[in-house]
C-alpha positions in Angstrom: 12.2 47.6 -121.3 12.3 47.7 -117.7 9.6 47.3 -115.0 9.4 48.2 -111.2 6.9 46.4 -109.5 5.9 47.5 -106.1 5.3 45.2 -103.7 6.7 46.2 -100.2 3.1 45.9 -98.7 1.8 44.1 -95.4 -1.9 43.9 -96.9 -3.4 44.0 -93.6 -6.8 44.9 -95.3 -6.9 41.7 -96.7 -7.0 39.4 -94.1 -7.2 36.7 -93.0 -5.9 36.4 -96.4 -2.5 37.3 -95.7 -2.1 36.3 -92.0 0.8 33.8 -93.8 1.8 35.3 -96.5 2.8 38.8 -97.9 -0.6 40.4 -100.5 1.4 39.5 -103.3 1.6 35.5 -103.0 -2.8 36.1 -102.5 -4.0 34.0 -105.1 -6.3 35.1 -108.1 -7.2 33.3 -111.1 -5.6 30.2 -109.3 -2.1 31.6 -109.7 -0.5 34.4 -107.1 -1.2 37.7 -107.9 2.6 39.0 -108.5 2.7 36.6 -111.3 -0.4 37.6 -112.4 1.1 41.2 -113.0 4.2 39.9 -114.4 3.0 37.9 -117.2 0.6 40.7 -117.7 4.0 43.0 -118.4 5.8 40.7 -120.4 3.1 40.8 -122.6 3.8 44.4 -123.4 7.5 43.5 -124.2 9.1 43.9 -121.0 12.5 42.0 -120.1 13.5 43.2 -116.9 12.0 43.4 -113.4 13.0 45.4 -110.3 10.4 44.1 -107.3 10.4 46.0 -104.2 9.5 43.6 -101.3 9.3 44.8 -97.8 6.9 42.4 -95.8 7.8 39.1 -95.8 10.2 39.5 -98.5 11.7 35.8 -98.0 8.4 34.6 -99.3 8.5 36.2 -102.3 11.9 35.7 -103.6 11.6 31.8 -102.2 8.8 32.0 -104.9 10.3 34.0 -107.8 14.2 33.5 -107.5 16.5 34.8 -110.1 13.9 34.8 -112.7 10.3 34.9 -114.6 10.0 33.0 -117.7 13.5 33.6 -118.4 13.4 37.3 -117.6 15.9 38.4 -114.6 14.2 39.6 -111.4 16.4 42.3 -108.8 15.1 42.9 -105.8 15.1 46.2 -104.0 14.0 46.6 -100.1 11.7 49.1 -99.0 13.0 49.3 -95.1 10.3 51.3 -93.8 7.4 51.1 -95.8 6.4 54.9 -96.1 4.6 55.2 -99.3 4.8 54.5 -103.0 7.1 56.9 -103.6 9.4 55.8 -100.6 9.0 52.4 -102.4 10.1 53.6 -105.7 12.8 54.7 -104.5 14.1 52.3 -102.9 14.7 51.1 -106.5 16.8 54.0 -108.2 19.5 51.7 -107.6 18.8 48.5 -109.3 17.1 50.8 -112.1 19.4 50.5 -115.4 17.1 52.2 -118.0 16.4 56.1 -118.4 12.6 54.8 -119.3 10.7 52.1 -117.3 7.1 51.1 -116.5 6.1 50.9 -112.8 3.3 48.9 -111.3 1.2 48.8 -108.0 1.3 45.1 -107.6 -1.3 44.7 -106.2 -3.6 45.1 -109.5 -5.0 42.8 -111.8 -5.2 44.4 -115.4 -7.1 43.0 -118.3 -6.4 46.1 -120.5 -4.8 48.4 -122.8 -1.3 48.7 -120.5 0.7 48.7 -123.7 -0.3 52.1 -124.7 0.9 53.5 -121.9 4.7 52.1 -123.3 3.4 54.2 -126.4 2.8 56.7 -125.1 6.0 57.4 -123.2 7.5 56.9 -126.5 5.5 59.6 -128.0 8.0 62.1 -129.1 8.2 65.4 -126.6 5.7 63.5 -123.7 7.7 61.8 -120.4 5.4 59.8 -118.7 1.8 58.6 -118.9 -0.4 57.2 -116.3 -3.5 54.8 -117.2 -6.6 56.4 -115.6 -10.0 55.5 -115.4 -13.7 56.7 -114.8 -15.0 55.4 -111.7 -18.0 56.0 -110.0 -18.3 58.7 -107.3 -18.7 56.9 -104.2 -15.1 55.1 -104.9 -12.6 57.9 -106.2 -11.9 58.7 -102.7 -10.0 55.2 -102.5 -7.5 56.6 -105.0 -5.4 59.3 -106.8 -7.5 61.8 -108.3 -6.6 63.2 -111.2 -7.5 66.4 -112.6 -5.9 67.3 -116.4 -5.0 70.3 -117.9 -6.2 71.6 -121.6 -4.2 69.2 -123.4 -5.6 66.1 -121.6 -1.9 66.5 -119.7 -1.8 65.3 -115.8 -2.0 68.8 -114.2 -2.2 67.3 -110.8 -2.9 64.1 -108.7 -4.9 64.4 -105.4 -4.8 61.3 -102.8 -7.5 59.7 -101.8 -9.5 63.4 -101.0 -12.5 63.6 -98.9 -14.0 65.3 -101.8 -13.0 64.1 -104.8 -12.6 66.8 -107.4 -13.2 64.7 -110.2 -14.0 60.6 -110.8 -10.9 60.3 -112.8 -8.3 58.0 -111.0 -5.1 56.6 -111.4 -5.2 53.0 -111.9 -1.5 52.2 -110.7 0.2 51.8 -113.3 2.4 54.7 -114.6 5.6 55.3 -117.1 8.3 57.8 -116.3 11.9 58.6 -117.5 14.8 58.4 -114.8 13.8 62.1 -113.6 10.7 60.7 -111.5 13.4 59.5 -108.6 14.5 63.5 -108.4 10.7 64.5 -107.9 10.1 61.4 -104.8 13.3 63.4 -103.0 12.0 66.8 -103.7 8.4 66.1 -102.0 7.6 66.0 -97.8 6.0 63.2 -96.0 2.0 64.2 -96.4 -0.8 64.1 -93.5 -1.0 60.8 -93.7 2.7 60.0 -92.9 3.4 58.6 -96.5 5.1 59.6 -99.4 2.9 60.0 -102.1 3.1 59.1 -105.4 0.9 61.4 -106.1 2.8 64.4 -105.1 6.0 62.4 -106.8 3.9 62.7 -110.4 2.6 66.6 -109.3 6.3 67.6 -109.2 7.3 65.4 -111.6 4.8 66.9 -114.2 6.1 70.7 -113.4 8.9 70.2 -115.9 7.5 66.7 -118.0 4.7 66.3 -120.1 2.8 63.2 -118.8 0.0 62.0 -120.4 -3.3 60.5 -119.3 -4.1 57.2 -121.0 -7.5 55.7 -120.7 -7.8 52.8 -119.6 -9.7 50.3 -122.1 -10.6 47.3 -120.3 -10.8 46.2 -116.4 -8.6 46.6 -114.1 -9.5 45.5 -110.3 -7.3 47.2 -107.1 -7.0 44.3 -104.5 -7.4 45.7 -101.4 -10.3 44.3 -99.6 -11.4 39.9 -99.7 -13.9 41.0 -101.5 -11.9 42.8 -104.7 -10.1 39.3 -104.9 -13.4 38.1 -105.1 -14.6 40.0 -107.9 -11.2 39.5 -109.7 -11.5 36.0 -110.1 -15.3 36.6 -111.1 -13.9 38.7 -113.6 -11.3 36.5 -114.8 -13.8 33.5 -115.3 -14.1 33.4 -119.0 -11.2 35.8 -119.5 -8.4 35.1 -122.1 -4.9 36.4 -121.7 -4.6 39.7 -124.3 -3.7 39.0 -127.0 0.0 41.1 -127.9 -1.9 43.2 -130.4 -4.3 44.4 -128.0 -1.8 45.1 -125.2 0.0 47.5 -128.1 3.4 45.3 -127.8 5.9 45.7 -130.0 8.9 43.3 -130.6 11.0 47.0 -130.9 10.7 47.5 -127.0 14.0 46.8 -125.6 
């Protein structure tokens, strides 16, 4: 299986953190944070890795190279870095799967990120999205997500004023090969960004994609302080173990 892992990002809400280096060489858990996602992928049975650098992209593939523990790595460039679904893509290209994972790289996941694999192999469903309960205060930081009767995505609102529910997407998502039609189908939105939100709204007018909860912690590193709180979290914290990610040695 195939993962895109966005990482195109100047991180300019992190510094001084970044003032030398691009958000995803910041360190947590003593290790940099891309590698930190990677491994967290390969434990769900993933092989390949498209990572979209923009910002200092030398740095990163200095770092990575050719490889991760054996797995190849192919870069795509994000030119102008326009939003997430801009950023995705900029990958259609290097993509060589009909089915892949994609993740914000700038998360740190101790959770049930297997299941969203699952459930993109769950017969008649073509995408899922790992969501999460958060409290009030903090859904405007995100995508909102509002379901439909079946517990379906029915729509994805970014980072509202007034969130309509405390449901949000955690950044990490699973599509099939027509998400790339959906990012050229959308408009730039007020913000001047293509959204991945809007991607996954017109993306989910012909697909079924499912909401997956997330079990577990996940922390979004945007701010000094959510590194902070990810390596308190990660004191004490095992790697999952393969059964608890939901990997299966028949991803391929």
């Amino acid at each position: 299986m195939e993962a895109i892992v966005l990482a195109a990002g100047r991180g300019s809400r992190l510094e001084p953190l970044t003032d030398d280096r691009p958000k995803g060489l910041v360190e947590v858990g003593g290790r940099p944070l891309l590698v930190d996602c990677l491994d967290q992928l390969l434990s769900v049975g993933v092989d390949r890795f498209v990572l979209v650098v923009g910002y200092e992209a030398g740095q990163i593939i200095d770092h990575f190279g050719e490889e991760h523990r054996g797995r190849p790595i192919t870069y795509a460039h994000q030119s102008e870095r326009d939003g997430v679904a801009s950023a995705l893509l900029a990958a259609e290209e290097c993509v060589t799967d009909d089915e892949f994972l994609v993740m914000l790289g700038d998360n740190v996941f101790r959770a049930n990120i297997g299941a969203v694999v699952g459930a993109l192999r769950t017969e008649g469903t073509d995408g899922a999205v790992l969501v999460e309960e958060v409290a009030p205060s903090a859904a405007s930081r995100y995508g909102v997500c509002q379901l439909d009767e079946r517990g379906q995505i029915d729509s994805i609102v970014e980072k509202p004023d007034d969130p309509p529910s405390t449901l949000v997407a955690t950044g990490l998502y699973a599509f099939t090969d027509g998400i790339f039609d959906a990012c050229r189908r959308i408009e730039s939105s007020d913000r001047g960004e293509y959204e991945i939100s809007d991607a996954i709204d017109e993306y989910a007018t012909e697909h079924d994609v499912e909401a997956v909860p997330l079990d577990g912690w996940r922390v979004d590193i945007g701010y000094p302080r959510d590194r902070n709180e990810a390596n308190r979290r990660l004191v004490g914290d095992s790697p999952i173990p393969r059964e608890r990610a939901g990997a299966s040695e028949s991803f391929d």
